[in-house]
DRENRO-546830 format. One record per residue: residue number from 1; x, y, z negated of N, C-alpha, C in turn. Coordinates in steps of 0.1 Angstrom, whole numbers, padded with zeros to 4 digits. Layout:
N
<node><nr>NUM</nr><n_xx>X</n_xx><n_yy>Y</n_yy><n_zz>Z</n_zz><ca_xx>X</ca_xx><ca_yy>Y</ca_yy><ca_zz>Z</ca_zz><c_xx>X</c_xx><c_yy>Y</c_yy><c_zz>Z</c_zz></node>
...
# end
This chain:
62
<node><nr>1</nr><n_xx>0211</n_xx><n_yy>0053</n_yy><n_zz>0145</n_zz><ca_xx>0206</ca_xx><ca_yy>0049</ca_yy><ca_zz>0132</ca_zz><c_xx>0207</c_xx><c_yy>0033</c_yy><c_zz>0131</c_zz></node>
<node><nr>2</nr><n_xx>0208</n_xx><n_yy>0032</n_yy><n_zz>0121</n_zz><ca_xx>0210</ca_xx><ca_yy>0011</ca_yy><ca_zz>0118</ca_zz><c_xx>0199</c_xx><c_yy>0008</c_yy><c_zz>0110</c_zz></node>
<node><nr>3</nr><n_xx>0198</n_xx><n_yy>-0002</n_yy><n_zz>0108</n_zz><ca_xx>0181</ca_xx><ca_yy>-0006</ca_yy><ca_zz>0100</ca_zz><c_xx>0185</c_xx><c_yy>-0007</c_yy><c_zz>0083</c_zz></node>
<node><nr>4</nr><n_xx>0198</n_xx><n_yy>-0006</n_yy><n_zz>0084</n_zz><ca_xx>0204</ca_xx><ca_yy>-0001</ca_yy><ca_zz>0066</ca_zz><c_xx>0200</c_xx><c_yy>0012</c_yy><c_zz>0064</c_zz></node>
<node><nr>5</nr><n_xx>0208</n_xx><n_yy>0022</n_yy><n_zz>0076</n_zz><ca_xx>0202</ca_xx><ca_yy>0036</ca_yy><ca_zz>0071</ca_zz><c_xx>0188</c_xx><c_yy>0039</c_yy><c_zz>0072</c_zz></node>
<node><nr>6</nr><n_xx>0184</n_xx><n_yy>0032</n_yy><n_zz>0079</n_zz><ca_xx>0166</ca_xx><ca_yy>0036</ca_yy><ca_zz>0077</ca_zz><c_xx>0161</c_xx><c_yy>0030</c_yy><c_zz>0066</c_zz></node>
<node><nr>7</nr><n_xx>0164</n_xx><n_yy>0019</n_yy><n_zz>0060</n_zz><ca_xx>0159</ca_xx><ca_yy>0012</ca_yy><ca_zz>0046</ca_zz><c_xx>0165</c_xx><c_yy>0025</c_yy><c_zz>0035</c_zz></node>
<node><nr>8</nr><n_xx>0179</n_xx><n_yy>0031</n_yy><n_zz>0035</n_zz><ca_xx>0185</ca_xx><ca_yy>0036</ca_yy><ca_zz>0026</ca_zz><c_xx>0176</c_xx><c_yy>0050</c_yy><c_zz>0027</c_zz></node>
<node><nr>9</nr><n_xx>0175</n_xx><n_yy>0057</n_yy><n_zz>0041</n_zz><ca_xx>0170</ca_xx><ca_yy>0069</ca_yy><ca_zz>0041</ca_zz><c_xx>0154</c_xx><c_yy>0068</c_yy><c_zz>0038</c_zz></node>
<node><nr>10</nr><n_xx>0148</n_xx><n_yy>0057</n_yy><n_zz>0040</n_zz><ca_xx>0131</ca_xx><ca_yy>0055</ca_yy><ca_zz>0029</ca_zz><c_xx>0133</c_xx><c_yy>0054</c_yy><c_zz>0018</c_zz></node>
<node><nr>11</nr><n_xx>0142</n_xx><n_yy>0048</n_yy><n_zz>0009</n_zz><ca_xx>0141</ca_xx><ca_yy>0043</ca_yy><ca_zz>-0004</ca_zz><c_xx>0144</c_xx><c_yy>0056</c_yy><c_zz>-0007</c_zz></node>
<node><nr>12</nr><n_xx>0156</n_xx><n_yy>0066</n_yy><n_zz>-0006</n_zz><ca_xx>0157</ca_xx><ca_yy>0079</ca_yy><ca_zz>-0011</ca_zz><c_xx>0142</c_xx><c_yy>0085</c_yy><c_zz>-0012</c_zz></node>
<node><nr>13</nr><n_xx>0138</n_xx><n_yy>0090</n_yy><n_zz>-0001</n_zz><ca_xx>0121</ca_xx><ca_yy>0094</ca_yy><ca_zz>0000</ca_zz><c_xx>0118</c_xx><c_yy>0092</c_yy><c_zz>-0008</c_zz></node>
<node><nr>14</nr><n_xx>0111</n_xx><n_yy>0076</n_yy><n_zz>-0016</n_zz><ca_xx>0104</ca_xx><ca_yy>0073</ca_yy><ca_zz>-0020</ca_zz><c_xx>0108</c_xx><c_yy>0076</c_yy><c_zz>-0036</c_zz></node>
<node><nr>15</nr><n_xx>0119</n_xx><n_yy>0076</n_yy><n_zz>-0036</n_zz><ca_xx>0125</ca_xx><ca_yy>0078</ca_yy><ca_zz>-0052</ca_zz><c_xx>0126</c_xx><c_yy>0093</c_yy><c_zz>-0058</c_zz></node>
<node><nr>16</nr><n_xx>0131</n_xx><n_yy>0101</n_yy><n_zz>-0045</n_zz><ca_xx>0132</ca_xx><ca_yy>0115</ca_yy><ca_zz>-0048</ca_zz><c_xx>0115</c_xx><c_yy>0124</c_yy><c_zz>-0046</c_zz></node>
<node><nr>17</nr><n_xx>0107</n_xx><n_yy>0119</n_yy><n_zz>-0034</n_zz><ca_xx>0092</ca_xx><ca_yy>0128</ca_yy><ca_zz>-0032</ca_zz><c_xx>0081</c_xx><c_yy>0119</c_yy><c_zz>-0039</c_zz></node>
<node><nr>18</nr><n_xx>0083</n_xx><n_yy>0105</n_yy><n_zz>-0045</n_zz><ca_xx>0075</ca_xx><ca_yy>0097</ca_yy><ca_zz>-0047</ca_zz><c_xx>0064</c_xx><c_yy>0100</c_yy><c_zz>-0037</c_zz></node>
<node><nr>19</nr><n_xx>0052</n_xx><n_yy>0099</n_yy><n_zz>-0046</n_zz><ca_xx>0036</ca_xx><ca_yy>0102</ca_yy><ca_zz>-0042</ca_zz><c_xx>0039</c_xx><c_yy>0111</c_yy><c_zz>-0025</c_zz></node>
<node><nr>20</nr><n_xx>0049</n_xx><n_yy>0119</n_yy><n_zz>-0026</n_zz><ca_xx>0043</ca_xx><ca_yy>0129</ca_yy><ca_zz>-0014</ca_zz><c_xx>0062</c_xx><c_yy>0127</c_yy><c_zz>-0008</c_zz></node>
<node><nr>21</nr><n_xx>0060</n_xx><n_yy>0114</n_yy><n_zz>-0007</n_zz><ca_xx>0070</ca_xx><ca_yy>0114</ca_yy><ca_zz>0008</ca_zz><c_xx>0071</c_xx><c_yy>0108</c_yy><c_zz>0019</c_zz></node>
<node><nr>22</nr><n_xx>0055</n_xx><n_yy>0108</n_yy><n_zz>0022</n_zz><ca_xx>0049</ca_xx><ca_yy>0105</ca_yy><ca_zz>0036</ca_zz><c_xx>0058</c_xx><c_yy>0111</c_yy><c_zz>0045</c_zz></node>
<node><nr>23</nr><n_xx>0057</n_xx><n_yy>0128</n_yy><n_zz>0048</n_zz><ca_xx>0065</ca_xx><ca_yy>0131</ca_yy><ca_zz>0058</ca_zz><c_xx>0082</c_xx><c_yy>0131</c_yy><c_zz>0059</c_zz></node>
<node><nr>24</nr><n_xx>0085</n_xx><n_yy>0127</n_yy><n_zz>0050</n_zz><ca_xx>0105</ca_xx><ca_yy>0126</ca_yy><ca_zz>0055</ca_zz><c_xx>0104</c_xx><c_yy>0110</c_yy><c_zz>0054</c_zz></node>
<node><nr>25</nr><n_xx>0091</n_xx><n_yy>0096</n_yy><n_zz>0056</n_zz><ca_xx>0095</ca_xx><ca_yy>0082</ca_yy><ca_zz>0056</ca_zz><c_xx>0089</c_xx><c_yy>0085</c_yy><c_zz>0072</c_zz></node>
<node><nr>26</nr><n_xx>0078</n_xx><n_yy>0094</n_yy><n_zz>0072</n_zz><ca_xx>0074</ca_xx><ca_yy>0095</ca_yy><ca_zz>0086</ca_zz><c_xx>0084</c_xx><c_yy>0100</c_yy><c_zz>0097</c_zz></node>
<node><nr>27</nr><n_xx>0094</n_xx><n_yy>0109</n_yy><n_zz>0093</n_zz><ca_xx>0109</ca_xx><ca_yy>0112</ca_yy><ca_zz>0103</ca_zz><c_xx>0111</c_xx><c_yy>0097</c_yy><c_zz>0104</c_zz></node>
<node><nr>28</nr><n_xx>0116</n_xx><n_yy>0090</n_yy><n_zz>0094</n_zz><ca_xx>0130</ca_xx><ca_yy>0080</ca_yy><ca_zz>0096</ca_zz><c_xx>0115</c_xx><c_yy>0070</c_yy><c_zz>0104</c_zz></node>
<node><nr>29</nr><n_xx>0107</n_xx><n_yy>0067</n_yy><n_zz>0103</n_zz><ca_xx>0099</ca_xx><ca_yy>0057</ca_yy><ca_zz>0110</ca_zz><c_xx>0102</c_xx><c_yy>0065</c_yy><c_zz>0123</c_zz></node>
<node><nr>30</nr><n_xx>0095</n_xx><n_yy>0075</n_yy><n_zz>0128</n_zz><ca_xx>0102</ca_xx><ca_yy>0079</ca_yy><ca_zz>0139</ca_zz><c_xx>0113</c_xx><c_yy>0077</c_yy><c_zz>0148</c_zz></node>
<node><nr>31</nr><n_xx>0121</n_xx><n_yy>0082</n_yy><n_zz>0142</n_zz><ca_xx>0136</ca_xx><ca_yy>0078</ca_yy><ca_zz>0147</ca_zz><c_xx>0139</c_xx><c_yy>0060</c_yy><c_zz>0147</c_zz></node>
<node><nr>32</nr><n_xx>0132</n_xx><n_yy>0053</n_yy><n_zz>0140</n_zz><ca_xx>0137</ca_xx><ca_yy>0043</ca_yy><ca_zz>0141</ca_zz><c_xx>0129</c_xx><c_yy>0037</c_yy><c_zz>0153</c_zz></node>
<node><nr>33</nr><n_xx>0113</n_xx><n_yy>0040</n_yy><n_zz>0158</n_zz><ca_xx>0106</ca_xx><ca_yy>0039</ca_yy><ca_zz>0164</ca_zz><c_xx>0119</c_xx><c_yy>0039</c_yy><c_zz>0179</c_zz></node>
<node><nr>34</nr><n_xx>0123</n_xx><n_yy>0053</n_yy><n_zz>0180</n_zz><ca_xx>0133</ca_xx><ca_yy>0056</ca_yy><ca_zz>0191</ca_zz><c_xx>0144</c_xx><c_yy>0045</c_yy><c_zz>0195</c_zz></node>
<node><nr>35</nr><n_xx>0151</n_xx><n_yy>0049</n_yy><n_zz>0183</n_zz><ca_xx>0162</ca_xx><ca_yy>0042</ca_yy><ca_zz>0182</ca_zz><c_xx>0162</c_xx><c_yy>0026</c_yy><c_zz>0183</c_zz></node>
<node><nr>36</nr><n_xx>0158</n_xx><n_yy>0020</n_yy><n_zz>0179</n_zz><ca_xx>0158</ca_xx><ca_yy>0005</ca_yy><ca_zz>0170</ca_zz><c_xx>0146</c_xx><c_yy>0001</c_yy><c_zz>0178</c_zz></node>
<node><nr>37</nr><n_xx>0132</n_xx><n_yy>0008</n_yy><n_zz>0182</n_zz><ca_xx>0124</ca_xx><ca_yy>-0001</ca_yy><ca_zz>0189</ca_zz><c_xx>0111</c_xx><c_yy>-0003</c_yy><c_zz>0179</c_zz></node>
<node><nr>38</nr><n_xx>0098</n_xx><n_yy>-0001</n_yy><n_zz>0183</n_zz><ca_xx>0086</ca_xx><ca_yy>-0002</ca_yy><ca_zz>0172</ca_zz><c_xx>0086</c_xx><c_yy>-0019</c_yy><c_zz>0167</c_zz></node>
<node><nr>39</nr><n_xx>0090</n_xx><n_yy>-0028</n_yy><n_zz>0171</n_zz><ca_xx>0092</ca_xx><ca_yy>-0038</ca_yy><ca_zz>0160</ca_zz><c_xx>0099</c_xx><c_yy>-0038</c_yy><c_zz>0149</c_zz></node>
<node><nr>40</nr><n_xx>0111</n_xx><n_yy>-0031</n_yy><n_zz>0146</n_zz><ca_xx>0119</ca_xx><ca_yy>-0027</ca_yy><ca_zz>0137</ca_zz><c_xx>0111</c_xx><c_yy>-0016</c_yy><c_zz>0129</c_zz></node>
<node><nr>41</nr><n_xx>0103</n_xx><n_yy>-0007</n_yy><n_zz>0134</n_zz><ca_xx>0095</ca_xx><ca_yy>0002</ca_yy><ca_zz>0129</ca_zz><c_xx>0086</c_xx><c_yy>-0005</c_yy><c_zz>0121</c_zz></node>
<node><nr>42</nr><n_xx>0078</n_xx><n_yy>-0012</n_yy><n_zz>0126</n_zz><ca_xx>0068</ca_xx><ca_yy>-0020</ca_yy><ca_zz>0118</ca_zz><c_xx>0072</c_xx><c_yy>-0029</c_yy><c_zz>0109</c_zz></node>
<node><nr>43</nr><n_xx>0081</n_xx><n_yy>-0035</n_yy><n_zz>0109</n_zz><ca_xx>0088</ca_xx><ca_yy>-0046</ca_yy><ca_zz>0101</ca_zz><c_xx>0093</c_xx><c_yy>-0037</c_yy><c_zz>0085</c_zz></node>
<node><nr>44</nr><n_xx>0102</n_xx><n_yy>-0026</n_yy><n_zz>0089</n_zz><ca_xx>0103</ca_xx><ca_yy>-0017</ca_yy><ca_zz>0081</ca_zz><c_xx>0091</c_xx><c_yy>-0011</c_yy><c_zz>0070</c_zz></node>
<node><nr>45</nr><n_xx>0082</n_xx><n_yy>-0010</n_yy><n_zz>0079</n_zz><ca_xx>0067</ca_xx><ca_yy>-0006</ca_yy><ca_zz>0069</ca_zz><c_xx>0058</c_xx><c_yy>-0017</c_yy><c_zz>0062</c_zz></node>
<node><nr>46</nr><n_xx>0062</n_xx><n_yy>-0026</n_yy><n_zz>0070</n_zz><ca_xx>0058</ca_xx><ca_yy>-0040</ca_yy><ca_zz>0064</ca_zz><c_xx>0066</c_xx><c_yy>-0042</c_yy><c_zz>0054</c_zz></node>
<node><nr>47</nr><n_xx>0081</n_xx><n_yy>-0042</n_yy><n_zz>0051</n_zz><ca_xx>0089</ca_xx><ca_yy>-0042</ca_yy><ca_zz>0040</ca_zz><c_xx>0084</c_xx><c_yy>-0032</c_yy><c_zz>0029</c_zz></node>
<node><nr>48</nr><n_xx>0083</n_xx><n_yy>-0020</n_yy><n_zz>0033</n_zz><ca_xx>0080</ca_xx><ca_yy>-0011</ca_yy><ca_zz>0021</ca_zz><c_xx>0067</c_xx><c_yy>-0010</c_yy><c_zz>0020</c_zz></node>
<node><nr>49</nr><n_xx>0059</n_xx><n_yy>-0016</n_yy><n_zz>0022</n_zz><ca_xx>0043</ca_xx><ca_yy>-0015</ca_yy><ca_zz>0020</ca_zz><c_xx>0039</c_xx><c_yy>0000</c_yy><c_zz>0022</c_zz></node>
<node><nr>50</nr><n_xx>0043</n_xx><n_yy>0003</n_yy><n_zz>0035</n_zz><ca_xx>0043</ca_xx><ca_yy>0022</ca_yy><ca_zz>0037</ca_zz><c_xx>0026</c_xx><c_yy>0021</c_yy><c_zz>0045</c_zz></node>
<node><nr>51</nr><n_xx>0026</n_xx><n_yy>0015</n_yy><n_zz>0049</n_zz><ca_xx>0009</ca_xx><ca_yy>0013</ca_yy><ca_zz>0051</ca_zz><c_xx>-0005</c_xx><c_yy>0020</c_yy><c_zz>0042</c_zz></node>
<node><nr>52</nr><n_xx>0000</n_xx><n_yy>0008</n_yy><n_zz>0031</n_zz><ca_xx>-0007</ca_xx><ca_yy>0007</ca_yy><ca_zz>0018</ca_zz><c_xx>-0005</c_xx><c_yy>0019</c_yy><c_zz>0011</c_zz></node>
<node><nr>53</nr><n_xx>0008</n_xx><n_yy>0024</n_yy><n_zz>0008</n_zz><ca_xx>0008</ca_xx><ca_yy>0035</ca_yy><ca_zz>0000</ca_zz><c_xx>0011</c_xx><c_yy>0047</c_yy><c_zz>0008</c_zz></node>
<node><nr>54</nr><n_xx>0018</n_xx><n_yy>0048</n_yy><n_zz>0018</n_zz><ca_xx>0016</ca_xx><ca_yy>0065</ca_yy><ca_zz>0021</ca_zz><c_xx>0005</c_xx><c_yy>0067</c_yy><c_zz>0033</c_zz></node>
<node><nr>55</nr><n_xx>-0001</n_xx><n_yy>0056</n_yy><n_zz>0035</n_zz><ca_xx>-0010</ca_xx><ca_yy>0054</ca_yy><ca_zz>0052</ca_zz><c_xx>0004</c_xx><c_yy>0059</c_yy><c_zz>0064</c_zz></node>
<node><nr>56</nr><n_xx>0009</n_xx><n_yy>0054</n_yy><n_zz>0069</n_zz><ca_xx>0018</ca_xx><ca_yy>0051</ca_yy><ca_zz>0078</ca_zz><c_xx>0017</c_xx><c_yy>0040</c_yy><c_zz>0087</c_zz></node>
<node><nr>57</nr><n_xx>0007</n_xx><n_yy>0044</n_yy><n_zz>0096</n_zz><ca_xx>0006</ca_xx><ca_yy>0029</ca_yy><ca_zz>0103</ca_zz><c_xx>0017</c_xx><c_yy>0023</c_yy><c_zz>0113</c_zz></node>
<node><nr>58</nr><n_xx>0015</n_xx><n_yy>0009</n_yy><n_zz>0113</n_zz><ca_xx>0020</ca_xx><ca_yy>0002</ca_yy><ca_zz>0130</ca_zz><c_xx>0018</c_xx><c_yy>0005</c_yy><c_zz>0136</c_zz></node>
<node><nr>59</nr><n_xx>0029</n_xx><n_yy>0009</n_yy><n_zz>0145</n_zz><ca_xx>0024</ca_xx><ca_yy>0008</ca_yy><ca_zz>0161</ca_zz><c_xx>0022</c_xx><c_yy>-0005</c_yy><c_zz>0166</c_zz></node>
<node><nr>60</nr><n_xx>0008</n_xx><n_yy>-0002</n_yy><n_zz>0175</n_zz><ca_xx>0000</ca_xx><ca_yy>-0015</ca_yy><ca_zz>0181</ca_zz><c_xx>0011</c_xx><c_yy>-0015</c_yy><c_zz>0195</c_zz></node>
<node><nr>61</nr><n_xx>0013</n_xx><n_yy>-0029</n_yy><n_zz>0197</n_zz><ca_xx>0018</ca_xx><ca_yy>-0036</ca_yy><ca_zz>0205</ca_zz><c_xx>0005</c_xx><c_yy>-0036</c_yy><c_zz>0220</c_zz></node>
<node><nr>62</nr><n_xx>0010</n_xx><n_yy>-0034</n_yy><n_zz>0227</n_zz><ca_xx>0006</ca_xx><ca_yy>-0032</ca_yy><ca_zz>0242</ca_zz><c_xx>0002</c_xx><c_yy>-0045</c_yy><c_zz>0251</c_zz></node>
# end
């Protein structure tokens, strides 16, 4: 996954489940978590204010 398809595969979510697409931004935060590394995870949620609106938190740094 590239940090385009994880921006592109949230923005769908959020367009297509609005209010209730916590759990398919919570897959791609996942995978991205894997893939890409929890800085990119959080950066991403920081971009979409997924915090704030779906409760989706950061992973806390160690």
């Amino acid at each position: 996954m590239t940090i385009n398809d994880a921006k592109q595969r949230i923005q769908s979510a959020i367009d297509q489940y609005g209010a209730h697409a916590a759990p398919a931004i919570d897959l791609v935060i996942n995978e991205v978590r894997s893939d890409l590394g929890r800085e990119t995870a959080n950066d991403l949620i920081s971009e979409f204010d997924l915090e704030l609106l779906y409760q989706i938190l950061p992973t806390e740094f160690e």
